[in-house]
N, C-alpha and C positions, 0 to 999 in steps of 0.2 A: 331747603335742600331735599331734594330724594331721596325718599326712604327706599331702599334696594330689600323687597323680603324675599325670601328662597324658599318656596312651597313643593318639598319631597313626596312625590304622591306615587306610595307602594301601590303596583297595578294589581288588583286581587285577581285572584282564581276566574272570578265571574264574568271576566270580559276583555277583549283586547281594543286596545286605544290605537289612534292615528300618531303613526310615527312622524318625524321630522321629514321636513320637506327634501332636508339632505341624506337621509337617511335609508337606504334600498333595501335594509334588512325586513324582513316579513316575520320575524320569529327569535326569540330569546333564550335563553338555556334556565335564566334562572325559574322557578318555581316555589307555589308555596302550598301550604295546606290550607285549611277553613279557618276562617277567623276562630281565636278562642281554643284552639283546637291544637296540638302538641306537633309541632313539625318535624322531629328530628327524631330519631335512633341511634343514639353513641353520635357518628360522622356523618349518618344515612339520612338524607334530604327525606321527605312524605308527604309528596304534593298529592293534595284532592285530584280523582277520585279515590284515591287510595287516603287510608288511616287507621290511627289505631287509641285506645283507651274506652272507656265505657261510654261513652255518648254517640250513639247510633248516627248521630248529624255530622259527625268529623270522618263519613267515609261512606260511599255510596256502599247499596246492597251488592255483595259476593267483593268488595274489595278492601276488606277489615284483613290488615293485618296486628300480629303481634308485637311489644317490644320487651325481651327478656331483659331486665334490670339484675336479675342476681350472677350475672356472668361481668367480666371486664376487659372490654368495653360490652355493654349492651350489645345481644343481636337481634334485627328484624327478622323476625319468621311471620312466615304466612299462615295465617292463623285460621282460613275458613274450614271451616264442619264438614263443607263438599269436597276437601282434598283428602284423600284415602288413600293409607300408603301401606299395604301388607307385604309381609315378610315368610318367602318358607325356606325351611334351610333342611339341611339331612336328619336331623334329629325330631324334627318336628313330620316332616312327610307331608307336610301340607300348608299353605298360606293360611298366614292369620293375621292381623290387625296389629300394628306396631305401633307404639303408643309413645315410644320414645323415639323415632325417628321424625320431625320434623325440617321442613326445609328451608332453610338459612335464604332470607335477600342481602344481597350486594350492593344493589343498586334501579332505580327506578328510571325509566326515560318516556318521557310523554309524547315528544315528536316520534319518535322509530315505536313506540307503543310496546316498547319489550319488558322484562324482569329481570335483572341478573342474578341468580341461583345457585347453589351447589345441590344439588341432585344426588343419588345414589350409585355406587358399583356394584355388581354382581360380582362374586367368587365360586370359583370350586379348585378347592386343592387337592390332588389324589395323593400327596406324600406326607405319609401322616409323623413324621419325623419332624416336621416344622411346629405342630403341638396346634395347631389350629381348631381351633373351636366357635362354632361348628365348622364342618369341613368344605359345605357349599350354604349359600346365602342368595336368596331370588329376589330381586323387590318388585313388587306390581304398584303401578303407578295409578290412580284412577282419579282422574280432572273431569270427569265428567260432566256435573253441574256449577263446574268453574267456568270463569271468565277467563282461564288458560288454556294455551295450547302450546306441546313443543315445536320452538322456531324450525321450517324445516329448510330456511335457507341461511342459518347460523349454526346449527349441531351437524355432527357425524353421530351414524351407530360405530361405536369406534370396540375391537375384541383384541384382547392380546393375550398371549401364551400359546406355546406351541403345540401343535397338532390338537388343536379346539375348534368348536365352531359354535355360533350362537348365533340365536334368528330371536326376531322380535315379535309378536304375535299383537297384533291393534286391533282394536274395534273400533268405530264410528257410526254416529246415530242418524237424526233426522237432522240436526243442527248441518252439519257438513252434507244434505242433501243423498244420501245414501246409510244404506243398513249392511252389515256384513263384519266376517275375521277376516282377514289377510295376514301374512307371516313371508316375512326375508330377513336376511343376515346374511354371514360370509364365512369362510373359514381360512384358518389359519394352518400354516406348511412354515415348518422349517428343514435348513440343513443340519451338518452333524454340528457339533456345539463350536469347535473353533471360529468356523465358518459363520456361525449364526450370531456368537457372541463379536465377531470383530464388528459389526457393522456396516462392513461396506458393502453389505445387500440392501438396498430398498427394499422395505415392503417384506424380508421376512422378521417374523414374527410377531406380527399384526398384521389385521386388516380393517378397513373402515368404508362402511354405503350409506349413501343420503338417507333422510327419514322420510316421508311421505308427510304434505301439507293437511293440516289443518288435526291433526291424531292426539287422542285425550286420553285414551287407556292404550299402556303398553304391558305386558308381560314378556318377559324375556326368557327363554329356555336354553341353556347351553350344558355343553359337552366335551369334555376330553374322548381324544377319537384313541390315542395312543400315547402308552405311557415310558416310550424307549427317551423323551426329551426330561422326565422329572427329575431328573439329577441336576440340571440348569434351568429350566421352564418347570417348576412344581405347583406355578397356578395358573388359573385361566381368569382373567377378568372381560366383562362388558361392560358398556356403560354409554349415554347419549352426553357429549359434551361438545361446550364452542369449538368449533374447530380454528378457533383464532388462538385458543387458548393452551392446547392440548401437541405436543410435538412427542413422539415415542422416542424412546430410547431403549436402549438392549438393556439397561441397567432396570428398567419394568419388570424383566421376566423372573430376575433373579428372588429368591424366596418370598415373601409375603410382603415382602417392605414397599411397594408400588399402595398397598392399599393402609398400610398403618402411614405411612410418612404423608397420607393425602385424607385422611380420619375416614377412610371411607366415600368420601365424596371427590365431586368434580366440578367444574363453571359448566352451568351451561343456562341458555336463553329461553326462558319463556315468552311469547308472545301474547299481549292480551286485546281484552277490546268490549266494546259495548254490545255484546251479544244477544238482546233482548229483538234487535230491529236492525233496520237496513237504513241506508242513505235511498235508496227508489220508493219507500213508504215518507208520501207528502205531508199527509194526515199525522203521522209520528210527529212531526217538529212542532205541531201547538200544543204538544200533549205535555204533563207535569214531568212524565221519566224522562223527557227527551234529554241526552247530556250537553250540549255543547251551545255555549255563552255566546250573548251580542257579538257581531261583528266577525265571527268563526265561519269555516266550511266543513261540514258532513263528509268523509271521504270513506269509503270503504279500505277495510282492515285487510294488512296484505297477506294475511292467511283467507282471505276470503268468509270470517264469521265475524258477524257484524261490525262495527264501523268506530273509527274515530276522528279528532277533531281537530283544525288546527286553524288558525287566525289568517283572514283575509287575507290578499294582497293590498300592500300599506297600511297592514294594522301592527302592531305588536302588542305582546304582553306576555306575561308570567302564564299564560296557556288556562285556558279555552273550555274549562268545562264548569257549568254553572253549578255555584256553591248555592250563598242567598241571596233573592231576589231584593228583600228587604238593606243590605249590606250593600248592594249594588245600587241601589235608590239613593240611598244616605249618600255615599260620595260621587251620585252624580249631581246631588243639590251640592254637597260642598262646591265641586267644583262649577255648577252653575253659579252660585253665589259669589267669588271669589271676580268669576268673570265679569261680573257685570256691577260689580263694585269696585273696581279699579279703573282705569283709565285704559293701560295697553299691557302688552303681554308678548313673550315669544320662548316660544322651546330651543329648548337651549340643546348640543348635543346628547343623542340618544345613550344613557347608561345601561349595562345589562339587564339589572331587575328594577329600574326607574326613568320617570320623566322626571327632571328639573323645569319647574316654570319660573319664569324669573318676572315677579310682579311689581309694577312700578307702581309706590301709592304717591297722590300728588299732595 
């Protein structure tokens, strides 16, 4: 009788296989990290390139994050050295280096190449009856020699509080093909307070404009223009968030509670990507840094800074960017061996993060 064996072969990081013939899908959701190598954060999936713990081999260069254990649940924060997040607020008169503000991930996605984030709010309260301390708070953001950039076809620059206005002020290097500051924002108009508190104005008290692609340093400068709305509106907030994720409410404006009841933060998307090179550099794909495993495509990054990867047409796998050459050898001999020590063989339906082969020994 036939022995029926079931041979589960997790598809690693290093490469994407030939799907079923019945199969049209070209790509998987599931992911993993490096062999050996700690996948998870509390809930939070940590597919290579990204990773985190002391072995420099569980996460490519600039994409080491952290995992805080002494909270519950665990959170992943982005732990690179190049992320610089200074703080000035009214007391201090001037940005300085915040050592406890780090920035919380949500979630990781390797097809759309983004990060999901909680980011920072800016404040200024001019009514000092709320007890707020300090009375205004600035965050500058500085990505610069990161592998991020904020998404700028996922966030709004989003401002709320009456009669404020607040403009963003970016820089951009040689990386995005130009050198320079630029600066926009919007401002905010309200009615008298019944009017502005019922609601049924669109649009007053906030306002929100796209962010410009491809932007690494933001500082953000804002302003109460008039102080006749801080009996109802007593703060002004700004901040860059998903605009899938962020809907205003008039219940924002009312005293300070928009920024305690949200710890200060907001979602919003970084977008990242192999920024070292390009997919037009031929000579890059035989080289050691090059990212992206057997049987993949080179696509450029849809911020336009360098590129990522994704699996053939009729291939799939757990995605696409090469961990170890030596890991990837090993179970192509397994599976050479298997094949040509059996008799026949057929794939059975495609599973999310697996192929079943179902091997008949005679």
């Amino acid at each position: 009788m036939a022995l029926q064996v079931v041979l589960l072969l997790f598809l690693l990081s290093s490469f994407c296989t030939a799907t079923a013939a019945s199969s049209s899908s070209s790509s998987v959701k599931s992911v993993e990290a490096k062999p050996n190598c700690p996948d998870k954060c509390g809930k939070i999936t940590v597919p290579y390139p990204f990773g985190f713990g002391h072995d420099p081999n569980c996460y490519r260069d600039g994409f080491k994050l952290s995992c805080n254990h002494t909270v519950t649940p665990p959170k992943l924060l982005i732990a690179s050295a190049d992320m610089i997040i200074f703080e000035g607020t009214d007391q201090d008169g001037f940005y300085k280096r915040s050592a406890d503000k780090v920035m919380e991930v949500k979630e990781i996605s390797l097809l759309e190449g983004q990060l999901h984030v909680y980011s920072f709010v800016d404040y200024n309260c001019n009514n000092h009856s709320l007890f707020v301390s300090p009375n205004t708070s600035s965050i500058l953001m500085w990505l610069g020699r990161t592998s991020f950039t904020y998404s700028d076809t996922r966030n709004m620059f989003t401002v709320i509080g009456c009669d404020s206005q607040a403009y963003n002020r970016y820089t951009n290097n040689e990386t995005s093909g130009w050198y320079g500051t630029l600066q926009y924002g919007c401002q905010v108009s309200c009615s008298e307070k019944e009017e502005t508190l019922s609601g049924n104005y669109s649009g007053m008290g906030f306002c929100q404009t796209t962010i410009p692609k491809g932007v690494k340093i933001f500082e953000r400068k804002m302003e109460i223009l008039d102080n006749s709305s801080s009996d109802f509106s007593p703060c002004a907030y700004s901040f860059i968030a998903d605009k899938e994720r962020y809907n205003f409410s008039v219940a924002d404006l009312s005293g300070f509670d928009f920024y305690r009841r949200n710890r200060g933060m907001v979602p919003t998307i970084l977008d990242w990507a192999i920024e070292n090179d390009s997919c037009e550099n031929i000579t890059m794909r035989n080289s050691t840094t090059y990212a992206c495993g057997n049987n993949t495509h080179c696509y450029k990054s849809p911020n336009g800074l360098g590129y990522l990867c994704k699996c053939l047409k009729g291939y799939g796998g757990t995605l696409i960017f090469k961990t170890d050459v030596k890991v990837h050898n090993n179970i192509d001999n397994l599976i050479s061996f298997f094949f040509t020590k059996f008799a026949s063989f057929q794939f059975l339906p495609k599973k999310p993060s697996l192929h079943k082969i179902l091997i008949l020994v005679q």
